[in-house]
C-alpha positions in Angstrom: 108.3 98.8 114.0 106.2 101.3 112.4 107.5 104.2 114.2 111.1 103.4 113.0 110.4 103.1 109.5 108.1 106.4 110.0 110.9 108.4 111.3 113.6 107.1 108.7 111.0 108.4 106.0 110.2 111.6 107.9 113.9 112.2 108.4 114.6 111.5 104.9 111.9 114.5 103.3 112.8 117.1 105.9 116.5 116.6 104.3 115.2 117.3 100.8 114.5 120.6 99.3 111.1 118.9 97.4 108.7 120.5 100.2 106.5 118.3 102.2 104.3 116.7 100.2 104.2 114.3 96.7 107.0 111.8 95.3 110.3 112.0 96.7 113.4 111.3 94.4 115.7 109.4 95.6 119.4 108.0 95.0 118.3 104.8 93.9 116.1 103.6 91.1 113.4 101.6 91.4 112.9 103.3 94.9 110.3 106.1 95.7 108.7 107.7 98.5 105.6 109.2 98.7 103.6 111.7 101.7 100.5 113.9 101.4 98.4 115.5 103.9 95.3 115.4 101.6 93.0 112.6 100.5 93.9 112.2 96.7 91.8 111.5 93.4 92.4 108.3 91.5 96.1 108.4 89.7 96.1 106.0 87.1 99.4 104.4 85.9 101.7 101.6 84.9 103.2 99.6 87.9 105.6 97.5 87.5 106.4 94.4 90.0 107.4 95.8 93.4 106.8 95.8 96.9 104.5 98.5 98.0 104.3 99.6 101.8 102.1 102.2 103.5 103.9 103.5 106.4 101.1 105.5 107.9 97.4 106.1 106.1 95.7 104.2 103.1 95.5 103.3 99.9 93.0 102.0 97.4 93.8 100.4 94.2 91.6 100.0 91.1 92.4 97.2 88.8 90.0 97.2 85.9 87.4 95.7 88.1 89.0 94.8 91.3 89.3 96.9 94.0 92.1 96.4 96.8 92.6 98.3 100.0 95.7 98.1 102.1 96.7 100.7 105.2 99.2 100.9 107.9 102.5 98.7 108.1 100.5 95.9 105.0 102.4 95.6 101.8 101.4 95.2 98.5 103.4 93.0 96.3 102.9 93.4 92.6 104.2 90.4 90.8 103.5 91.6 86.8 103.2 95.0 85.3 100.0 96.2 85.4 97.7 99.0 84.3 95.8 100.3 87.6 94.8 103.5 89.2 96.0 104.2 93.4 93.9 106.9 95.2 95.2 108.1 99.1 92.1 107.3 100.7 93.4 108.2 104.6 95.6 111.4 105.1 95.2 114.4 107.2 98.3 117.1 108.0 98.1 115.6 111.7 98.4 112.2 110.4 99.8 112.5 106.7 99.6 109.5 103.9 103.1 108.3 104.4 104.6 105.4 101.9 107.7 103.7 99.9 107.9 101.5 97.4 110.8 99.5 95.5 110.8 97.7 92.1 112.1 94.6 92.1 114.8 92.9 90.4 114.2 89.9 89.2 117.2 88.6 88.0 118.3 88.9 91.9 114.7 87.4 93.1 116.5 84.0 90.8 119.7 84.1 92.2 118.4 84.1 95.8 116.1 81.8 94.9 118.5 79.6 94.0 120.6 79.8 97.1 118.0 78.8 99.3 118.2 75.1 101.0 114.5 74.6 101.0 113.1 77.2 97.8 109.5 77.9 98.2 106.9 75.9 95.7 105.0 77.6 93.8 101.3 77.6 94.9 98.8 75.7 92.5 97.0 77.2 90.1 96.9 80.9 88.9 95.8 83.6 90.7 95.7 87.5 90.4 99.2 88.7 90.1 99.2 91.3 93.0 98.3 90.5 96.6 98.8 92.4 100.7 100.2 90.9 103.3 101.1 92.4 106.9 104.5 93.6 106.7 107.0 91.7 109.4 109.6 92.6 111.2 112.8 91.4 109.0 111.1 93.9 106.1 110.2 96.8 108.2 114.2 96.6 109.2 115.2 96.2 105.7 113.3 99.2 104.6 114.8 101.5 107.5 118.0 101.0 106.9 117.5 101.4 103.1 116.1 104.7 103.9 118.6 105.7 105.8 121.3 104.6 103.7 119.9 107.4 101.4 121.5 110.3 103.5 124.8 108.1 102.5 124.7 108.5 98.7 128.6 106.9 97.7 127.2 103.9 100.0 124.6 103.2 97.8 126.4 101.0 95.3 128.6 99.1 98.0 125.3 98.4 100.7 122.1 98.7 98.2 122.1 95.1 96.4 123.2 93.5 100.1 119.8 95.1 101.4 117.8 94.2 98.4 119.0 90.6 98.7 118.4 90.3 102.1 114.1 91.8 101.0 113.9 89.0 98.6 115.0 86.6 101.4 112.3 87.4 103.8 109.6 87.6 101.0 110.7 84.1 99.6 110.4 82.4 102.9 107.3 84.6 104.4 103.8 83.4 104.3 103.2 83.8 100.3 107.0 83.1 99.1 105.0 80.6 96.7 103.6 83.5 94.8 106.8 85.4 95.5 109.3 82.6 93.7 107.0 82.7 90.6 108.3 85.8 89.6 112.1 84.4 89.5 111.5 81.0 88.1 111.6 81.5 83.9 109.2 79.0 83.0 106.2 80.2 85.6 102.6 81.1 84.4 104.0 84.7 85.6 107.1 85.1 83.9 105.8 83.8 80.7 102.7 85.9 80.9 105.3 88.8 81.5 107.2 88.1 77.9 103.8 88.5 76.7 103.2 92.3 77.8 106.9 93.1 77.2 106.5 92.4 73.4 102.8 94.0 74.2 104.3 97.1 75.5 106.7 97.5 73.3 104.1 97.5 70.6 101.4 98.7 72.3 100.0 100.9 69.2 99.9 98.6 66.4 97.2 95.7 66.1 96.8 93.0 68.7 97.3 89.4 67.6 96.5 86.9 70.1 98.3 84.5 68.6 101.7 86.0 68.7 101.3 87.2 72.4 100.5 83.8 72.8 103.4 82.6 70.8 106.4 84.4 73.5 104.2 82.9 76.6 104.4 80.1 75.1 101.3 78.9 75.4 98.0 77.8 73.4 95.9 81.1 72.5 92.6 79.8 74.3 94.8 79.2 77.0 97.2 82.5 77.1 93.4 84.4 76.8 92.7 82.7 80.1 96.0 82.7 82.0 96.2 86.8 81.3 93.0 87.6 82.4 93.5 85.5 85.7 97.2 87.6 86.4 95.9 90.9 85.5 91.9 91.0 85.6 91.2 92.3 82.5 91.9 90.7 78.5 95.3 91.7 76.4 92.9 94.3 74.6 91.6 96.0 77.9 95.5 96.0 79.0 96.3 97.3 75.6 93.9 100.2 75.8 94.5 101.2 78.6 98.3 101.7 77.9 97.6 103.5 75.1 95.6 105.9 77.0 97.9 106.4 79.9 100.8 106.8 76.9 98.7 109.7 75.1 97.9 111.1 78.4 101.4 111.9 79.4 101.9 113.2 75.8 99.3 115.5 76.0 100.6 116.8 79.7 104.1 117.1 78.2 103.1 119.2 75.8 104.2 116.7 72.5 100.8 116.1 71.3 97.0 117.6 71.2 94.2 115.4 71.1 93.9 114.6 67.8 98.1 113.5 67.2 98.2 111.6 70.7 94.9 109.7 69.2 97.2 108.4 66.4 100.1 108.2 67.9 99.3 105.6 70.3 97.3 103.3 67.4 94.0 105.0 67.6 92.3 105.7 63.7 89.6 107.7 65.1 90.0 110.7 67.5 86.6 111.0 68.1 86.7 106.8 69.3 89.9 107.9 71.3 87.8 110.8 73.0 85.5 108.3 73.9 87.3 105.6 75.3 89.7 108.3 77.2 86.8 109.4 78.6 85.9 106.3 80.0 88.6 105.5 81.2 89.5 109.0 83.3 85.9 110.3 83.4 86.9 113.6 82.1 87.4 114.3 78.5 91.2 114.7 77.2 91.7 118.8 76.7 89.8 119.5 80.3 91.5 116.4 81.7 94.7 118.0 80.6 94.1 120.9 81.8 93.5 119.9 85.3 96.2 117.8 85.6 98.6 120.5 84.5 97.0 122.9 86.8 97.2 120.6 89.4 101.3 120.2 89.4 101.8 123.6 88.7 
């Protein structure tokens, strides 16, 4: 199983003209593959719900103040967008890191949902929206011939949404299709938490108000406070701060800001406070931060 979807992958980079190591475009959004031969710092970034699987190595994956490892042929399903940071914790030019991931789309999680005889309940109570599960068979197959359907580019649009289809099948009816369905069915804790951070997101530098995040979950605000922390481990002002460092971080690496415009930009009113907390939050302080990390993709 592992060796299959190993050599699709394999197959797949020694095709491109993007060397041999890093983050692989491909001909299909949502879809990304990843290899290093090196052990790799924490990244931090926004991930959005998708199915995660390590081919060959490990990962570890910081969430505020959870911590979860997954290796070899286990997948890691994010159900919510979250704010988090992945290191490469097992890789070696014998034995590179070797991974793919795809975003999911929702709208098609519903309509398969729908089409099943038996649909899957969705387990009690809340729970962290991102677990790992050993990958099976039916997935491992899926994801090879997605892969190979890359060296096929005008097949894409005819085969892709048959294959994607056929993923949300298996994950519906495997062994946690209860947290699976949750993020398909409109009036879950999930999917309203979700409206929440859209309208969050998409106003990420002004002012939180509880009660109007609140107001698009549909929910009380004692009872939205709880609900969010339980899905993403941390409260809507953690999640906001966090996205408004990751935002003024890619501004800075981009070149469209310095320290002190990115600090406004993103709803700060003190650069020195921004400094601060962006030093917290990436253990290096912004212009050497910066730096680094423009050194390091030169």
């Amino acid at each position: 199983m592992s060796s299959a979807l190993r050599d699709a992958i394999t197959q797949f980079i020694e095709a491109s003209d993007h060397g041999d190591s890093g983050i692989f475009p491909t001909g299909i959004d949502g879809l990304h593959i990843m290899r290093s031969t090196e052990l790799r710092m924490p990244h931090a970034m926004i991930y959005r719900p998708a199915l995660c699987v390590i081919v060959q190595g490990a990962k570890q994956l910081m969430l505020h103040d959870r911590v979860i490892d997954y290796s070899e042929m286990q997948a890691l399903v994010i159900s919510i967008e979250l704010p988090a940071s992945g290191r490469v914790v097992q890789a070696s030019v014998e034995k590179p890191y070797i991974a793919i991931s795809i975003e999911f789309d929702v709208g098609m999680m519903r309509e398969v949902m729908e089409q099943l005889d038996t649909p899957p309940k969705p387990t009690g109570g809340a729970g962290l929206g991102i677990f790992v599960e050993d990958l099976s068979q039916s997935l491992a197959d899926c994801l090879v011939r997605l892969t190979r359907l890359l060296a096929t580019p005008k097949a894409i649009p005819v085969l892709y949404p048959a294959i994607m289809r056929e993923i949300c099948f298996w994950l519906l009816t495997g062994p946690n299709g209860g947290e699976v369905c949750k993020l398909g069915l409109p009036d879950s804790q999930t999917r309203r938490i979700a409206d929440a951070i859209r309208l969050l997101r998409d106003n990420f530098a002004e002012p939180v108000r509880i009660e109007q995040l609140a107001a698009a979950a549909r929910m009380s605000p004692s009872s939205f406070h709880q609900h969010f922390k339980t899905l993403t481990s941390m409260t809507p002002l953690q999640y906001q701060k966090q996205m408004r460092l990751l935002e003024a971080r890619r501004l800075m690496v981009a070149g469209h800001a310095n320290v002190e415009s990115a600090a406004y930009r993103v709803g700060y009113e003190s650069a020195s406070q921004f400094s601060r907390e962006y030093t917290r939050m990436f253990g290096t302080p912004p212009k050497r931060d910066v730096a680094e990390m423009r050194m390091a993709a030169e």
